[in-house]
Structure formats: structure tokens, C-alpha cells
N, C-alpha and C positions, 0 to 999 in steps of 0.2 A: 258680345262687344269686347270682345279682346283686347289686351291692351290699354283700353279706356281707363282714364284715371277719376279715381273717388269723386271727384270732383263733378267729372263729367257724368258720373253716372246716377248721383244724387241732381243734377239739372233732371238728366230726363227722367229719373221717376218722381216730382217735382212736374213736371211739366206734362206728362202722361193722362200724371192724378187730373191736374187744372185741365187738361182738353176732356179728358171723361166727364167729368163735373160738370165743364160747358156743355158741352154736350146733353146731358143728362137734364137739363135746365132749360133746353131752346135756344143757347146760344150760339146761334149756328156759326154767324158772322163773327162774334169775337173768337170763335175756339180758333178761329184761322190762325192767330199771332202764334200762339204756342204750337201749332203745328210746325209751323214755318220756322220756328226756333230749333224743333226737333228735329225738322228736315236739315236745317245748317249741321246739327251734331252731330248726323248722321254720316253726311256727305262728308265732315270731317275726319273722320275715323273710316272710310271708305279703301284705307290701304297704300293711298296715295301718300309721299314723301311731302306736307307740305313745311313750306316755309313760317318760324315762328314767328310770333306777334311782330317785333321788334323788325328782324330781316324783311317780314312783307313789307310793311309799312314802307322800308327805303325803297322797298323795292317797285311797289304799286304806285306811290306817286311820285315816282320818278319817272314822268311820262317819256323824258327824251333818252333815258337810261344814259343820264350825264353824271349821275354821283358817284363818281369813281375816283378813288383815291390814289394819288400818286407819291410813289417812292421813290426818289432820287439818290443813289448811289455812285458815287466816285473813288475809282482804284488808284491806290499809289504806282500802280504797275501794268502793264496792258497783258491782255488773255484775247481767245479768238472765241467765235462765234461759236463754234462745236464746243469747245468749253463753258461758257454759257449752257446753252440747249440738253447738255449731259448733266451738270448740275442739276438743271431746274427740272429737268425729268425726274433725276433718282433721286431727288430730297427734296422738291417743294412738290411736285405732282405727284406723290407716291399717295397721298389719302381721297379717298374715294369723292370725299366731295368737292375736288378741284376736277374731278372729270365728269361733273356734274353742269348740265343747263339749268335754265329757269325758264319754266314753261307759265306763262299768265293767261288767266280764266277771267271771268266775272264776277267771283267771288275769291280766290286766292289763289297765288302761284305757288308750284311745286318744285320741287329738286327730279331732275329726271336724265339716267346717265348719258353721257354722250355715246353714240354709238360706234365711232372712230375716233379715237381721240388719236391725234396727231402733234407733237413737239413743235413741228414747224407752224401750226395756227399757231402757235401764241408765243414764239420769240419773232420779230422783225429785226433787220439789222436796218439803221438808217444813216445817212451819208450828210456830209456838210454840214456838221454839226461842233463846231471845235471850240466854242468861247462858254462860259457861265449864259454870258449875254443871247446866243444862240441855241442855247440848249432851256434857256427862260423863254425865248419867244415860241420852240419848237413846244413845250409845255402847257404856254397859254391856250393854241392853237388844239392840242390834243385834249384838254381840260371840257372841250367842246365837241367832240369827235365822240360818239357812243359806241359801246364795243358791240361786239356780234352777236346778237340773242341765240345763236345758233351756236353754239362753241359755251365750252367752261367760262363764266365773267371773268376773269385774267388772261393778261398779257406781259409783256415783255419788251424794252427797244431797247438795241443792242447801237452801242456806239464805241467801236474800237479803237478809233482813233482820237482820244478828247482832250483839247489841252495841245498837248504835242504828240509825238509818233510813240513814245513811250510810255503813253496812258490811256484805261479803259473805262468807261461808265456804263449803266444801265435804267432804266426804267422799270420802275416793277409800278403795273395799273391791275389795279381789279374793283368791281364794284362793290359800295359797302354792304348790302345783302350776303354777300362772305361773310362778313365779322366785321369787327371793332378794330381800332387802331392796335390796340394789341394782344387779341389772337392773332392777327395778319403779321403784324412784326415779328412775332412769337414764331409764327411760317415760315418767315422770312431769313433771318436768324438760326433756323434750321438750316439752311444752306451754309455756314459761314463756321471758322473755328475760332478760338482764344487764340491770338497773336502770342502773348506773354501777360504773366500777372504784372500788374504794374501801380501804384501808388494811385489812389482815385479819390476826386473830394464828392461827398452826396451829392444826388442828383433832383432838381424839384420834382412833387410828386403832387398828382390831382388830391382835391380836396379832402378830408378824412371822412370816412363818412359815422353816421351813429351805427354803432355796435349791438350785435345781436346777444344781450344778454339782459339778464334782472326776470326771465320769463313773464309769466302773466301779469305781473305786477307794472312791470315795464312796460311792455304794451300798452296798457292801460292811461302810464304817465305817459306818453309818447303819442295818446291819441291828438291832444288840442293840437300839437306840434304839424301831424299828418294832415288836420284840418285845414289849418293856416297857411302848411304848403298848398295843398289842392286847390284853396279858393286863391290862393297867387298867381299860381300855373294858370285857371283860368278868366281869373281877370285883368289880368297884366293885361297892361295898353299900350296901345302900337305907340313907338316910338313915332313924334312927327317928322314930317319930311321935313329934309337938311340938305347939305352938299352930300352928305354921305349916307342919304335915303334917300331913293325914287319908287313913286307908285309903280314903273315901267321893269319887271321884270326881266333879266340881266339877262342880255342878248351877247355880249363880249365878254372874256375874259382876262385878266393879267395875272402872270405868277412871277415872284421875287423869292431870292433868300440867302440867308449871310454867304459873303461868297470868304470874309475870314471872319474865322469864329473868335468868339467871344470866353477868354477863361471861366468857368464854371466859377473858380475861387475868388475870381474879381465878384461876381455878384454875388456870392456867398457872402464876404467878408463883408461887403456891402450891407447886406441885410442885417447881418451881424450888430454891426454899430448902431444900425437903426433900431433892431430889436423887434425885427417883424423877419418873414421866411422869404426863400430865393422866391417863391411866387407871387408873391406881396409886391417886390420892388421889380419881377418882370412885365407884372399888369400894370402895376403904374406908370412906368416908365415906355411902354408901349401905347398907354392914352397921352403919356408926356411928348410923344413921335409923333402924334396922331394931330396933338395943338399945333407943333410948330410945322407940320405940313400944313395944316389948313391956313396959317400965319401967313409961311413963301408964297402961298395961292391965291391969298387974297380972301377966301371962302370967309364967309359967313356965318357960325358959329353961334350966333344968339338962340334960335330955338332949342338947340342942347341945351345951351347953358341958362337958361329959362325952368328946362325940365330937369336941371340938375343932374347932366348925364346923359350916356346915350345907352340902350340898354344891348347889354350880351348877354350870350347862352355861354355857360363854361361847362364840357361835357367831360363826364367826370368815369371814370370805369369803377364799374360795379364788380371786377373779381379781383383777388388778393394781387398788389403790386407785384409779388415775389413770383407769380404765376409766368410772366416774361421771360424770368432769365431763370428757371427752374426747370432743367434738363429732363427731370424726373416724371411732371408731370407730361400728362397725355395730350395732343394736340387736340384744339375744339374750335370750331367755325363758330359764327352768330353773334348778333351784339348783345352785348348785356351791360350798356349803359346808360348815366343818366344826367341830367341837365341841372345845374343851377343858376337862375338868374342873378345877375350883378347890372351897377351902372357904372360905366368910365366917367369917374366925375368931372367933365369937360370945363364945369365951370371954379375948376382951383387951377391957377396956373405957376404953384413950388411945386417943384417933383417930390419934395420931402413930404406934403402933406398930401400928395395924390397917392403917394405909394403907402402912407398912414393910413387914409381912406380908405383903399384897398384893403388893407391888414383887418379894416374892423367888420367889413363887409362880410369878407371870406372865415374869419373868425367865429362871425353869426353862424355861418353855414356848413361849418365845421361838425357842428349837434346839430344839424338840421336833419328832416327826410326828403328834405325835399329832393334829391336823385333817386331816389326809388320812388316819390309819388310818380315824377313824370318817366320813368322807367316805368309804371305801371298802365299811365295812360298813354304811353305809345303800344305798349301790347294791344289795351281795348282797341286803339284803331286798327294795328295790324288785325285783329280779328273782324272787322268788317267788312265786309262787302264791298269790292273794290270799288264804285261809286259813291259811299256813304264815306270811305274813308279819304278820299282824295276831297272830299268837300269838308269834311272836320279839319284835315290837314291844313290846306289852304287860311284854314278862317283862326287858326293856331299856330302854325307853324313860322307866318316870317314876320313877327310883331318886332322882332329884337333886329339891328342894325347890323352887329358883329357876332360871328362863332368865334369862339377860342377852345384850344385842344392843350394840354402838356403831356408829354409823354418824357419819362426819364430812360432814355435806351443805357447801353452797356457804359459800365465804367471804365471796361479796357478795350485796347485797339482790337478787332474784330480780320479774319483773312477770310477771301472767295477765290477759290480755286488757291493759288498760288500768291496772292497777291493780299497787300494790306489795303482793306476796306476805310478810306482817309475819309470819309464825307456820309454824311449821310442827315436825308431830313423829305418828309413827306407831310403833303399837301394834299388837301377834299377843296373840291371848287365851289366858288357859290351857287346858290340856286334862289328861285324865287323873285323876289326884291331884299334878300340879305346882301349887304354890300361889300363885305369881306370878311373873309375868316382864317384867322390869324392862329399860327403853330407855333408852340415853343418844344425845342428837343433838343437831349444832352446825351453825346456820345463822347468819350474818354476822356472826359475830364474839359469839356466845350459845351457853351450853348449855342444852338442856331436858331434865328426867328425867321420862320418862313410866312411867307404872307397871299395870300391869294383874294383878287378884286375883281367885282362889278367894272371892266374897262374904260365903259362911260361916267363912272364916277372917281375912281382914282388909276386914272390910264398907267401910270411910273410909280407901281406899289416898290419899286427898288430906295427908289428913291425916301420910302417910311424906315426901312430896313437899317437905310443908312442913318436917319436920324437917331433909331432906336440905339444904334452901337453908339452915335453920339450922346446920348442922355445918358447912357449910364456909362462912360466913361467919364464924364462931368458929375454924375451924382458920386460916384467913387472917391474923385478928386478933393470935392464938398467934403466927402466923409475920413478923406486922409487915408483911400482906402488905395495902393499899388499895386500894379502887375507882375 
């Protein structure tokens, strides 16, 4: 057994011993389980490239292969399509696992090379596409489109003409079974160089997580910790239906996002005064967008504010921040992250004390484990049997209302090809009966909130976007804070 790791190799002798035993006793019919355990190990380790815990999971109950995340990029400058396709060849498809399919079994899907890989499968040039407005609807519309099971999971649309005759954009799609929001960006960003160093204020960054030190001793104190996440993760209660939950599993899509950004420094300085971090007053103020939409609509709002909130997943990355924008380091596909639950306390309506709320939530969770418990239990279900796993999924996975993502991209202006990279912000669609999931991401010295909805629940997510630039231009103001 080549290859097999300690782990796996103490299971099967370990599980050998117990079928012998059985055996040895007349247990004909129980020695079956541990056979059947060892036959999984087996077939595991059988040579095939498969997919780990985490990457199966997105990938196996992803029955419509809709989880694909989308990249939106805007040029200050226009370039053509051969320019594009030449790029994305010799700097983002140069690693072996972008010329890679996913092939799906009964038990796990594997990594298996494409046998013609071709430049032209996976750039599209697309036409009619020239407003923010038109390139949001062309987005919603693809958000629902599943890519080729036949071909590498990425893609590409190429739109030359955006804006006016003078500027270009692009699409970058691939399915999250690739990686995380950022090894992907990390891929992506390989395409691209430093414009010029230039003056930058911090960037918000996902939660901190607990640190691996104190050894055994630590461990130790860290067990009740592990506990308390694990029995949260699995008994957390489905948020009740609202305007912005339906039992009905989300048939349409809608995608929005800042179409002018947001200075980085305004909500720094922001936070500043208040004495909480840029991520404290962007969640807040995103459930403050979230009221006065439901306010203009008229919705209904009492069962949130009943339950004190409405619950989100905030998915937090499990490798070192610095791993992004670290030249140095080696390119790596796969997720390696993890979730924390929060509630958007729906029922305070001062932005001062929602983005408070926030501050003390994420503070908890700051020493928590809880992203590596449920980094843990998404592995156990990626290791399961594609039916066993798609049925734990379902009965865990869409209890929470909203995802929320932050990603802190470059501090300095970024070029592709010839041309200065002005825009940039990327979107995962919903699935399930989650009703939107919500991105926050800062490129040179800007924030963008991008937003992605259930269409039959909030059809005009543009329309949050814009509330959200208004709540924190007024919380600013509150705070004597200027642009």
C-alpha cells in the first residue's frame, strides 16, 4: 500500500484484526461492516487521482454543477481576444490541474487529464454586452448555466467592447471543486503584474483563527472549545421562513455589485472611531442594507426579529492571508476552508449598535474552532459515498439564510496584458434554499460589495448594494468621518 498514509494504515490493521475476530466467533453477518470499510480503503488508494474531502463534497452535491464562481474583471484599456486566449494559456493553464476533468462514480469523483486540451473550449468572446447593467443580467443568467463535465471546470468570456470602444472586460468562471476563493485568485493574479507601488490603507481580512501553539497542553485546554463548536454546527436551527427564506429551492438567480467603489479609508476610519474593525461595521451595515430594503418593500420582518437575527455562514480561509499575494509560494488548488456561524441582528435598527453586535459576535469567534470543526465535518462528508453524502448535505448544509465571503485582494493597481486592471470583484451563486450570498473585496485602496440572490426573493439585489454605499456614507457622517 504505497503511499498510504499512517493513518490509513493503522484503520486497516485495526479493522483486519476486528474482521478476523468476527470471524473467528461466528460473526458472519457483522464482519461484513468492516469488510466493507476496508473495501472503501482499498478502492481508495487504488491509483486513481481522487478529489479531497472538501473539493468532493462541492462537488458531489452539486447535482446541477451550478457552484461556480465568478470573477468579474474590468480594463481601464481595451486588448483583443488573442490577447486574452495567449495569456490565459501561458499563465493560468500552464498547472496540470487546470487541464484536468472530474469524472463522478458512486462513491467519489476523481481528477482525470483532459485528453485535448484546447484554448478555444474555454475562452468565449460574447457580443451585446456594454453597460454594468448588461453585463449583471448576462451574469445572472450564466450563474445558472453549468459548465462542461467534459472539458477542465474553467472558463472564460471575453467582452471587448465594455463601457465604450475603448475598454475591455472579462469573466473568469470555474467550479469551486478547483479551490477556495483564494488559491483561485492566487491563479488568477498570476496572470496580471504590479502597475506601480503606491500608498495603500489595510485591507479587511476573514476572522482570526486559534493558533497552533501551547502543544499538548493546549490541546487539551482547547478541547471544551472543539466540543461546543461541534454540538453548534450540528444543532444549529434552521432559520424560519421569512421574506428572505423559502422552503422552494432557488430556481432563478440575480447578481449586483458596487458599480463605484467605496474608499477603503472611509470605512477604516469609520471603524476607527467606533473602535471595532473594517469587518465589524461592513457586516453591520450590510444587515443595516438588508432593513431598509425589506422597509421600501414593505416585507415583513417579525419572524427574524423574534429569533433575534437571521443566521449566516461566514467562510473564513484556513491558509496564511500572506499565501495571496506571496510570489514565492507554489501554486495549490482545493479548499481548505471553514465556516462560522453568526446572526444579522435584524431586530436593532442604529447602525451603531448592529455594527457593535457584530464586533462582539466575531470577537467570540476570533478564539473559537469552530472553522476547522466544520472544515472537519465537510471532509467526513466529502469521504462519503456519494448518496450518504448528498443526504447529510441537504439535512446541514442550507439551515443559514445568507453566505458571506471577504477577501482582501491587492493593495496596488494590478495590469493584464497592457492595460490597467480598474475593477475587480467575484461572486458564488446561491444554491439550495440559501437566499443570498453576500461578498465583500478590496482592491487598491477600494471596497466592493457584491451580492448574489435567490431572484424570486430579492429580484433587484442592485438595489441592497446601493443602500449598503448609503449606510455607510451616513454612518461615516454620524461619525465625523470624511472622504
Amino acid at each position: 500500500m504505497k503511499g498510504v498514509s499512517l493513518v490509513a494504515k493503522i484503520c486497516v490493521a485495526v479493522l483486519s484484526s476486528l474482521t478476523l475476530y468476527l470471524l473467528l466467533k461466528g460473526c458472519l453477518i457483522t464482519s461484513i461492516f468492516p469488510v466493507a470499510i476496508l473495501s472503501l480503503i482499498a478502492i481508495r488508494h487504488n491509483g486513481r487521482e481522487w478529489l479531497s474531502g472538501v473539493d468532493a463534497i462541492e462537488f458531489n452535491c452539486d447535482e446541477k454543477f451550478l457552484t461556480n464562481v465568478h470573477g468579474v474583471c474590468d480594463l481601464g484599456g481595451r486588448i483583443t481576444a488573442e490577447e486574452l486566449k495567449d495569456i490565459v494559456e501561458n499563465k493560468f493553464a500552464v498547472h496540470r490541474r487546470l487541464r484536468q476533468r472530474v469524472v463522478s462514480t458512486i462513491l467519489w469523483p476523481y481528477w482525470a487529464d483532459v485528453e485535448s486540451f484546447d484554448i478555444n473550449d474555454h475562452v468565449e468572446v460574447i457580443k451585446g454586452v456594454k453597460s454594468q447593467q448588461q453585463i449583471e443580467e448576462f451574469l445572472s443568467q450564466e450563474m445558472s448555466r453549468p459548465l462542461n463535465l467534459r472539458l477542465a471546470p474553467w472558463k472564460f468570456f471575453f467582452i471587448e467592447q465594455y463601457r465604450d470602444e475603448d475598454h475591455s472586460a472579462f469573466i473568469m468562471k470555474f467550479h469551486h471543486c478547483l479551490g477556495d476563493g483564494v488559491v483561485m485568485a492566487k491563479a488568477a493574479f498570476a496572470m496580471t503584474s504590479l502597475k506601480e507601488a503606491s500608498p495603500t490603507s489595510s485591507s479587511p481580512s476573514p476572522q482570526r483563527r486559534p493558533g497552533k501553539r501551547g502543544g499538548l497542553l493546549h490541546s487539551v485546554s482547547m478541547l471544551p472549545k472543539f466540543v461546543k463548536a461541534l454540538l453548534k454546527l450540528l444543532l444549529l436551527p434552521a432559520d424560519p421562513m421569512s421574506p428572505f427564506k423559502r422552503a422552494v429551492p432557488v430556481q432563478r438567480r440575480a447578481a449586483a455589485w458596487s458599480e463605484e467603489y467605496l474608499p477603503l479609508s472611509l470605512v477604516k476610519s469609520t471603524a476607527a472611531t467606533l473602535g471595532t474593525s473594517i469587518n465589524d461595521v461592513l457586516m453591520g451595515l450590510v444587515t443595516s442594507a438588508l432593513r431598509q430594503y425589506a422597509k421600501s418593500h414593505n416585507l415583513d420582518l417579525d419572524a427574524l426579529s423574534r429569533s433575534q437575527g437571521m443566521q449566516s455562514a461566514m467562510w473564513v480561509s484556513l491558509r496564511p492571508l500572506e499565501y495571496l499575494t506571496d510570489t514565492h509560494s507554489p501554486q495549490e488548488f482545493g479548499n481548505y476552508i471553514g465556516a462560522c456561524y453568526t446572526k444579522l441582528p435584524f431586530h436593532l435598527q442604529d447602525p451603531v449598535k448592529l455594527v457593535r453586535d457584530m464586533k462582539g459576535q466575531i470577537d467570540e469567534l476570533k478564539t473559537s474552532p469552530e472553522p476547522y470543526v466544520a472544515y472537519g465535518l465537510l471532509v467526513l462528508m466529502g469521504y462519503l459515498p456519494l448518496p450518504l453524502a448528498r443526504f447529510m448535505w441537504k439535512n446541514v448544509a442550507f439551515k443559514v439564510t445568507a453566505s458571506i465571503s471577504t477577501l482582501p485582494g491587492p493593495r496596488m493597481p494590478l495590469r493584464f496584458a497592457s492595460q490597467t486592471l480598474t475593477g475587480l470583484m467575484f461572486h458564488v451563486p446561491v444554491t439550495g434554499t440559501i437566499a443570498m450570498l453576500i461578498t465583500a473585496f478590496t482592491y487598491n485602496g477600494r471596497v466592493s460589495l457584491g451580492i448574489n440572490t435567490d431572484a424570486d426573493v430579492i429580484p433587484d439585489p442592485a438595489k441592497v448594494v446601493h443602500l449598503f454605499h448609503q449606510e455607510v456614507r451616513a454612518l461615516a457622517s454620524q461619525c465625523n468621518v470624511t472622504e
